[in-house]
N, C-alpha and C positions, 0 to 999 in steps of 0.2 A: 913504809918505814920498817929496815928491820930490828927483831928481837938482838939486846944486846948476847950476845955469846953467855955472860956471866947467869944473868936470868935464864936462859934455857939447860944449860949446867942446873942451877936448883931446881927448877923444874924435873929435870929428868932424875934426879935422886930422890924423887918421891914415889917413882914405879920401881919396883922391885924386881919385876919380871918383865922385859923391854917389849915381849912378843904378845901379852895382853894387853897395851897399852889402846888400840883401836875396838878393842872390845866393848860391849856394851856396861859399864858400871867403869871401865878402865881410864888411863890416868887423862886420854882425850875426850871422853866423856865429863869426868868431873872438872877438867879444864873449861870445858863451853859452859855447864853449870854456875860454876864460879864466875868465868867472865860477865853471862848474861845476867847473872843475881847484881854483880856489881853498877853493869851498867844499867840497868832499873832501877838500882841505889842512887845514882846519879841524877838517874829522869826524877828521883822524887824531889830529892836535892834543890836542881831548878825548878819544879815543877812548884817549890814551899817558900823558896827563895834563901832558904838558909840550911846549914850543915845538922846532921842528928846532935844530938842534947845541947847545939847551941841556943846560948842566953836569948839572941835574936828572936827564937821562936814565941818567945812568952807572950800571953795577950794577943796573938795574930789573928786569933779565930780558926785556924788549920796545923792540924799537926800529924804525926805517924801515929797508925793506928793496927800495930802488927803486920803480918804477913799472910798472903793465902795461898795455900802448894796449891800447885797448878801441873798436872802431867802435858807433856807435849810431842809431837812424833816430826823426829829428825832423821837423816838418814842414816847415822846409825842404832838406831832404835827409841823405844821409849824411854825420855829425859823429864825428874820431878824437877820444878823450882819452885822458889819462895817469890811472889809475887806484892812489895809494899802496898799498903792501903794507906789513905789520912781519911782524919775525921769527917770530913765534910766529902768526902767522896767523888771529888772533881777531880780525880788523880786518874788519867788516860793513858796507858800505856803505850811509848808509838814502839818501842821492839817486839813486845809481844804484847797485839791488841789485844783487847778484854774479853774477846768471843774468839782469838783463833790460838788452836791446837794444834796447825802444823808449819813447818819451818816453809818458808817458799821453794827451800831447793828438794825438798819433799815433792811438792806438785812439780816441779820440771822431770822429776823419774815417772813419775804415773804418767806424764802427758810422753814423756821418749818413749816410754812401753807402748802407750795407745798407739802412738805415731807408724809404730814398728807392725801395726797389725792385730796386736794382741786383745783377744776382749778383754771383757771386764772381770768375767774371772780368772782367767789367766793371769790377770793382774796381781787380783789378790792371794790368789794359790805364791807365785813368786815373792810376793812383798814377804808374806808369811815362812817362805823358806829360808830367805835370805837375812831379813831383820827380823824374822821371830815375831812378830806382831801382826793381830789382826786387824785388819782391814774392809769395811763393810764394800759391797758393790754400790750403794747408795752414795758415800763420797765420792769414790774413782768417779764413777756419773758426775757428782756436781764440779770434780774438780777439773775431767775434759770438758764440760758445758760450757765452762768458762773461757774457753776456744772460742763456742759461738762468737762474742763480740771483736774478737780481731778477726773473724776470718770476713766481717760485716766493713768493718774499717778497711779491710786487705781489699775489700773487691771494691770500694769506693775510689780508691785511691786514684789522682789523678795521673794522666799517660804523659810520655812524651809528643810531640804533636808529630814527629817520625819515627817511621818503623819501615826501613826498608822492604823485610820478607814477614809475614805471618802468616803461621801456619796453622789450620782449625780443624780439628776432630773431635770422636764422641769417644767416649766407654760405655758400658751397658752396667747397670747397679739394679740390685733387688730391691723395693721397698715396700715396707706396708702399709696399705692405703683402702679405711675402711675396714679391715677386718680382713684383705684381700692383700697379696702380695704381687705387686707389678716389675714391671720392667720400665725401668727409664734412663735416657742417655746423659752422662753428666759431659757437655760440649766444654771443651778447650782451645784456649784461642794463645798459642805460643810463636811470641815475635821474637827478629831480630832486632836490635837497636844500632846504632848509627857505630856502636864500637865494635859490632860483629857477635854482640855477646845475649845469650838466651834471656827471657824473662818472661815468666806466665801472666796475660795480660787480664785473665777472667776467666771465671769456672760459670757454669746454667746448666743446670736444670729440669727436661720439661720432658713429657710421656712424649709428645709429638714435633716432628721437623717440618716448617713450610716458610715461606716465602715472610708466612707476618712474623715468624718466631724471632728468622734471621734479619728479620728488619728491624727489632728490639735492641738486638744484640750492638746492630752496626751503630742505633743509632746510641744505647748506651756506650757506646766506647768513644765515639766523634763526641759526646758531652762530659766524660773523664778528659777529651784534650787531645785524644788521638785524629790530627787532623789530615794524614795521609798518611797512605799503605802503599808504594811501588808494585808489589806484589803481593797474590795474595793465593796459597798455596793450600786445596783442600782434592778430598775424594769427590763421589756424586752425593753431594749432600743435598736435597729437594729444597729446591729454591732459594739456595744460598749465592747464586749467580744473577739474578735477579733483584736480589737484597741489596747485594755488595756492591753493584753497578748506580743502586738509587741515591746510596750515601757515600759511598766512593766512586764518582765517574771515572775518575784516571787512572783509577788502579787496574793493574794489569790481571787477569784469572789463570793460575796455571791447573790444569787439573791433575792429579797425582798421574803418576806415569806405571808406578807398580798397582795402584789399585784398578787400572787400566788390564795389566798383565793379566794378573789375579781373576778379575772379572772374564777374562777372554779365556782362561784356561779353565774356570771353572766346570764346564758340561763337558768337557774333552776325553776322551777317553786318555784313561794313562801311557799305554801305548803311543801315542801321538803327540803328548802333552811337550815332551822332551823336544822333539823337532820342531814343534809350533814354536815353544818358547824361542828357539836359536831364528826365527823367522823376524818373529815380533822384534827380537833384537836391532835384526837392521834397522825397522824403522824410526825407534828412538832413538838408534845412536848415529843415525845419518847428517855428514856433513850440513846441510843445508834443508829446508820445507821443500826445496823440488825433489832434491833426493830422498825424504823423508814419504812424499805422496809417491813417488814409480813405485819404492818400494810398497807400499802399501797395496796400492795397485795387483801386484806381483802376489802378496800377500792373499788378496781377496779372490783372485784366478784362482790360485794354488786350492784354500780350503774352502770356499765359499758352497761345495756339492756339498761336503759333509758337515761342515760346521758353519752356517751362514752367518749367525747373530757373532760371531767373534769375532768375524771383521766387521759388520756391521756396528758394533757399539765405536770403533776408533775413527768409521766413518761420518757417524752421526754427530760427535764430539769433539771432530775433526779443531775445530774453532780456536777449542777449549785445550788442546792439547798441544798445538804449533807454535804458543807463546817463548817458552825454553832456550827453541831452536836459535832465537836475534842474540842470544848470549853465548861468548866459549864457555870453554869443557866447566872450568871451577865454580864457575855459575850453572851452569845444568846443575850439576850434581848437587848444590843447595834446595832448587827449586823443582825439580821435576820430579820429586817425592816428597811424602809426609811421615819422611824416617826418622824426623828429628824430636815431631810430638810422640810419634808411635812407639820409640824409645822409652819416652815418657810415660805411654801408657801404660806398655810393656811392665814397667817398675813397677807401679799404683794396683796394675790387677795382681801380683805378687800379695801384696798387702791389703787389697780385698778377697782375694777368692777364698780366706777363712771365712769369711762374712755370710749366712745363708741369706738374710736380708735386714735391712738395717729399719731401724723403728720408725721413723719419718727422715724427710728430705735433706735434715739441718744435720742429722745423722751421720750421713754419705757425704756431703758437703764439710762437714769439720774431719774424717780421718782424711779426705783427698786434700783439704788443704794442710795438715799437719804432713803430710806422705811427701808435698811439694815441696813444703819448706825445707824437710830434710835434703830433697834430692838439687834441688838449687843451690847448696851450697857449694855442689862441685861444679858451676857454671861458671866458673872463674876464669878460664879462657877464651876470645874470639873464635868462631868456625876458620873452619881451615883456608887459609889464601886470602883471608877478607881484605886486607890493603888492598889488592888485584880488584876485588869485586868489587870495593869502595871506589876506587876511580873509574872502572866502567861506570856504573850505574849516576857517578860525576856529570859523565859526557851524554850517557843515553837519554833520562832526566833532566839537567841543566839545572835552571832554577828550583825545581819540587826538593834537588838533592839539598842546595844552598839554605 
């Protein structure tokens, strides 16, 4: 509803100087003061069932019993009110409860600052520059803590029972454990949905990867609802091919095609790395599997005196890597890399690597999923060509798509 014109007219002939008026004591300050006294006047009102020094109240057994100032922190700074009492003391404030000091939209700036990376002092070094006011580290803590329970609810959440592509990777996070600061991967598991559009399906975890981890994982997601995966797009993750076949029979395993590259060039000398790489090309971007193995073939002749293990890993993997190939070009390029999480990740270590290591696990776990939430908001459009790739995978699939 808006403000009639006349009202805001009186209003603004009470600031004298238009350009203090967002200041802290200024004339939008003692507006929100006003308002809030008022509407507390209201809640008492209902709360007595009758209007101040009406007759009504005589004899009720409850009545007003003064005011108690009460300081509170808004975003633009600290704000006194006069808080009503009644006699019998049953009077509950729901605007401003009885024990809280700060506006909600106060904790969404502390929890946007966390999100952005920033620690906890940093926090409050800015609060204090910006609003003048100090800020303990002890609140900014309880006020991000309180993350913990939706990022509990976040990962509960039930799936769709389709996901055409998902793609799963790790990051590496410090944490302290014991008195000792370790290394552990936090795994990501980012699908596509049936509209072509991203959505982070779960965050884990754990110091070590094997076969029983990823068997957890597959079977927590099939009991949120995720009841098939088309595809399912990872690097050499140890024993996630194994896992993924026990709870997903039909899903198809692509293995990344750059962390493929990556892997093969890595012991190369730099001198040769360049040539290898334009080698290796042929063979991912070859027409058809037959043309894909001569080439390889060609490949293996070529460096196998000097550099054996570089063909050898695309031959051992062989399996794992020819899936791609049964789809055109706009389908490769979704599924024969894990550039879409890696992206992702890309972001998240932005936003961790101020972090020398975080205090326990719930730690690392609440800034990556506040880091998500910000970066999901820009998933608002399908990947590229997806109509295209929605009716192949129509005809390749059949029923799994329906």
């Amino acid at each position: 509803m808006a403000i009639p014109a006349h009202i805001l007219d009186e209003i603004l002939k009470l600031s004298k100087d238009p350009t203090t008026m967002d200041m802290e004591g200024g004339l939008f300050s003692q507006l929100k003061k006003g308002l809030m006294e008022r509407a507390l006047e209201a809640e008492m009102t209902h709360h007595l069932g009758y209007r101040k020094h009406d007759p009504k109240g005589n004899n009720t057994g409850n009545s007003r019993n003064g005011k108690t100032k009460k300081t509170i922190t808004t975003d633009e700074g600290l704000l006194e009110i006069e808080v009503p009492r009644d006699r019998a003391a049953t009077y509950d404030p729901i605007l401003i409860r009885k024990w809280q000091r700060r506006l909600p939209g106060f904790d969404n700036k502390i929890i946007a600052l966390y999100s952005r990376g920033l620690t906890t002092r940093e926090i409050q070094s800015y609060i204090e520059d910006i609003y003048q006011m100090e800020v303990s580290p002890s609140l900014i803590s309880m006020v991000t803590d309180a993350v913990i329970q939706e990022v509990e609810v976040w990962r509960k959440r039930p799936l769709n029972e389709l996901y055409p592509i998902v793609y799963f990777d790790a990051l590496m996070v410090c944490v302290r454990d014991n008195g000792f600061v370790k290394k552990k991967a936090v795994y990501l598991a980012l699908g596509v949905n049936k509209e072509g559009q991203k959505e982070l399906l779960g965050m884990w975890i754990n110091e070590t990867e094997g076969a029983k981890f990823w068997l957890s994982v597959m079977n927590e997601l099939h009991n949120r609802g995720l009841k098939d995966i088309l595809i399912a797009c990872a690097d050499g993750l140890k024993g996630f091919d194994n896992a993924l076949e026990t709870v997903y029979p039909k899903t198809t395993f692509q293995l990344c095609i750059v962390h493929m590259i990556r892997n093969s060039l890595k012991m190369v000398s730099y001198k040769h790395r360049k040539e290898m790489a334009a080698d290796l090309k042929t063979i991912y971007t070859a027409a058809t599997v037959a043309d894909a193995e001569k080439c390889l073939m060609e490949f293996c002749e070529k460096w196998d005196s000097r550099y054996a293990m570089a063909g050898k890993c695309w031959v051992n993997n062989w399996g794992n890597i020819t899936p791609f190939f049964a789809f055109p070009d706009y389908i490769r390029k979704a599924i024969y890399t894990t550039n879409a999480i890696e992206s992702l990740n890309m972001t998240l270590r932005k936003i961790l690597k101020i972090r020398a290591a975080f205090p326990n696990d719930d730690a690392a776990l609440k800034l990556i999923y506040l880091g998500i939430r910000n970066i999901s908001r820009k998933w608002t459009m399908p990947i590229r060509e997806w109509g295209m790739a929605w009716n192949q995978f129509s005809i390749i699939f059949g029923d799994r798509v329906s």
